[in-house]
N, C-alpha and C positions, 0 to 999 in steps of 0.2 A: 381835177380835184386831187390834192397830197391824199395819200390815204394813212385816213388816222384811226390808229387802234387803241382801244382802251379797258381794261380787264380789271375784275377785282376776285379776288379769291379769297374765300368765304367770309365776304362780302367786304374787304380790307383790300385796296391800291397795293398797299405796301405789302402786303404779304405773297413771299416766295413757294415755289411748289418742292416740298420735300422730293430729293431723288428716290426715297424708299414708296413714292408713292406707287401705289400699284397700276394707275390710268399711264404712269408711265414704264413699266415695267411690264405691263404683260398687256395692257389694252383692256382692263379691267373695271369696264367705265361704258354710261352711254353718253347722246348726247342729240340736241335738237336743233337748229337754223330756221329761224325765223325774222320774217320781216318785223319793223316797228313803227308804225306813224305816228305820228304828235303824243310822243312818246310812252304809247300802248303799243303791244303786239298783238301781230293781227290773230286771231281764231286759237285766242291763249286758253280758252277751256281746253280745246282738241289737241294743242301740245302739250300743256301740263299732262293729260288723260294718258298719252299715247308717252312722254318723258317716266309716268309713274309705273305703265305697264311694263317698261323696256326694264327699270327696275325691278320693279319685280321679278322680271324672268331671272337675272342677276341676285336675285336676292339681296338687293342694295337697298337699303333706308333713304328713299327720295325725298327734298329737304321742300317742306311745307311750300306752297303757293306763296303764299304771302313773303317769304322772304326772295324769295326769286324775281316776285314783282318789286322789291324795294331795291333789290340789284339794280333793275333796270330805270328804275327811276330816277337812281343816281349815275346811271353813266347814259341817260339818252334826254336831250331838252325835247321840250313837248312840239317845240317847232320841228325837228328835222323827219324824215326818213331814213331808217338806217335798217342796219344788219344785227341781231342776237347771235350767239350760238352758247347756248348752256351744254357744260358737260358736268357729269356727275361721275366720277370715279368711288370705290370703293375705299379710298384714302391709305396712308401709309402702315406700310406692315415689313414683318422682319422678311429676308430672303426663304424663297420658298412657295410654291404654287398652294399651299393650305391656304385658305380664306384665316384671317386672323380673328378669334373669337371677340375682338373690343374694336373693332375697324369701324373711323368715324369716318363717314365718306365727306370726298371732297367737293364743293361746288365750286363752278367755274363760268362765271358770263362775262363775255366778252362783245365790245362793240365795234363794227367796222362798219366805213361808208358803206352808202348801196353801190353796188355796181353798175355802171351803165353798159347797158346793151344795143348793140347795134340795131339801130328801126328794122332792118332790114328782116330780123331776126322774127318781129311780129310781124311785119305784113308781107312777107313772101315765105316766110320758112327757113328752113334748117338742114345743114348736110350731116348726117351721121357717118361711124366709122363699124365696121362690123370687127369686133374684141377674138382676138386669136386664144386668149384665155379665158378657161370654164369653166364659172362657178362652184366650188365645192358644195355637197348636203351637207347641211347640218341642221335638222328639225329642230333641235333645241333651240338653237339660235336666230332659225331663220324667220324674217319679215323684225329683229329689233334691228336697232340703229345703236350696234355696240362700236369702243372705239376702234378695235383691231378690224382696219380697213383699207389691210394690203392687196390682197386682193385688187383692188379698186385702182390702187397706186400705180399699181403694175400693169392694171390695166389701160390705165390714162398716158402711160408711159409709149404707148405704142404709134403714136403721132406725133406731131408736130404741124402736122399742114391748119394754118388757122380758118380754114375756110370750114374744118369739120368741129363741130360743138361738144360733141358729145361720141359716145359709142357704147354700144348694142351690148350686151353682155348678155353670154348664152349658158346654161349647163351642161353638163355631163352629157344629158342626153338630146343635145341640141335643140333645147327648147328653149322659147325668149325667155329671160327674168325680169331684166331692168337693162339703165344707163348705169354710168359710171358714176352722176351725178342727179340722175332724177327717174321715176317712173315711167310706162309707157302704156299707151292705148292703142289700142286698133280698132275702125272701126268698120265694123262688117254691116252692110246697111243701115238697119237702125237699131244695132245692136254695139254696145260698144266690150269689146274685151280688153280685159288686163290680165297680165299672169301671176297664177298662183302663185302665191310665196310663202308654198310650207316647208318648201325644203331647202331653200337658200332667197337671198334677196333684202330690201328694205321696205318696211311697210310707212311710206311715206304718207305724212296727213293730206298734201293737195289730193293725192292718189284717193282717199280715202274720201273727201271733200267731191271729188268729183262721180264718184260712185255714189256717194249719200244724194248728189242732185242730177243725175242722168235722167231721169225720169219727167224731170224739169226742161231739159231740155229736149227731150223728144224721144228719147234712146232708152231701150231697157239695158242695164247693165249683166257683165258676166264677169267671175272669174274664174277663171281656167287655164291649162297649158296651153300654153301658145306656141306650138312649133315654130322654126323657123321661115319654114315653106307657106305656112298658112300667115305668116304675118307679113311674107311678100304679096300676098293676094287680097291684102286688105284694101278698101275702097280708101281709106284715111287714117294715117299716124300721128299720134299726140304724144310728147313727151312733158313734161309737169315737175316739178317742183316748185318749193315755198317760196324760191326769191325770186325765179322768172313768171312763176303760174303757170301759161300753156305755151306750148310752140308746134306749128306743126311741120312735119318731116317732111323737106321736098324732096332731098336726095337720099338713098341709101340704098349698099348691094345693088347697084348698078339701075337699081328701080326708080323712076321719077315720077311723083306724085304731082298733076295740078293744085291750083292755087286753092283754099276751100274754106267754108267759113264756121269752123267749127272749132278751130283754136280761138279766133275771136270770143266767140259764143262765149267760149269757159272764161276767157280774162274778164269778161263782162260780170259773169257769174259769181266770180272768185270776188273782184272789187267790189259785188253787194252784196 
């Protein structure tokens, strides 16, 4: 399938992004990915909720629901599946790291096909890459989804072998946080952990989705530091986000996991 992209900014085709914006000058902006079927997005309370909080932390004026759903309504027909990604930036201002005291923020939705992934991807697993770069603290910031996500860039940068998906991304004090791309799970019997993300990381909604129904599926949930060494010893790795759901980790750090059905489990979960 071509891939075709299509965007409106605040809520006009035709309209251009000021260079004095700030989502481009300093990464002064959040923003959300989400799936859309027959042209709704899926578990759009929990993005708007989680899109208002990240504002907030920003001190950005998050631009009502309703106009964000009329974005999507004009750029997604009710037949397809597709891709969102709203960003909200703080909108244009003079040169200068001061927040501008009249700064009208900017919204940004944009639509792209769904990606297709390889089967192999759901019913056997995933190779990860273990990231030579570590996370910086930043409490203030950490678990939103702001746009300054070098970090991440530079992390992704470290490959090229297509056989690995994703990669590990650790802190300072070599403890897990996330992917480069999506969240992660361990699962220590019938306990599932995720790692804290109070002092760097993304507080992803599937992440968030699958912690609210753990309990549903058999498992108490935990969040906490997840060392390195204790996440090779995990019985089961789950990595999650909005547009694949779950996958589980066969290969990673030289560790091979069996086949197991608990990424299933969650796709199942997640589609009802």
């Amino acid at each position: 399938m071509t891939l075709t992209t299509q965007f409106l900014i605040n809520g006009k085709s035709d309209n251009g992004l000021s260079p004095l914006d700030r989502g481009l000058a300093y990464g002064d902006g959040v923003f959300r990915t989400l799936k859309v079927r027959q042209g709704l997005p899926d578990s759009w309370s929990l993005h708007y909720e989680k899109l208002k909080y990240d504002c907030g932390i920003l001190e950005i004026s998050c631009p009502d629901p309703e106009l964000l759903l009329a974005d999507i309504e004009r750029l997604f027909t009710p037949e397809e599946e597709a891709i969102a990604k709203i960003v909200i930036t703080r909108g244009a201002g003079h040169r200068g790291y001061a927040i501008p005291a009249a700064a009208r923020p900017t919204r940004i939705v944009i639509r792209e096909n769904n990606p297709h992934y390889p089967r192999d991807n759901f019913e056997h697993g995933v190779n990860l890459h273990l990231c030579n770069l570590r996370l910086s603290h930043q409490p203030r910031l950490a678990g939103i989804k702001h746009l300054n996500r070098l970090e991440n860039v530079m992390a992704r940068s470290e490959w090229s072998d297509g056989s690995l998906v994703d990669g590990v991304l650790l802190d300072q004090e070599d403890c897990v946080i996330e992917c480069t791309m999506s969240n992660l799970f361990a699962r220590m019997g019938k306990t599932l952990v995720t790692p804290s993300l109070d002092k760097c990381g993304v507080a992803g909604v599937t992440r968030q989705r699958i912690l609210d129904n753990a309990p549903y599926l058999g498992y108490e949930a935990e969040v906490r530091a997840l060392p390195l060494e204790q996440l090779m010893q995990a019985d089961e790795v789950i990595i999650c986000n909005s547009v694949f759901g779950a996958w589980q980790v066969r290969n990673f750090n030289n560790r091979k996991w069996p086949r197991q059905d608990l990424a299933s489990r969650i796709q199942t979960m997640l589609r009802e």
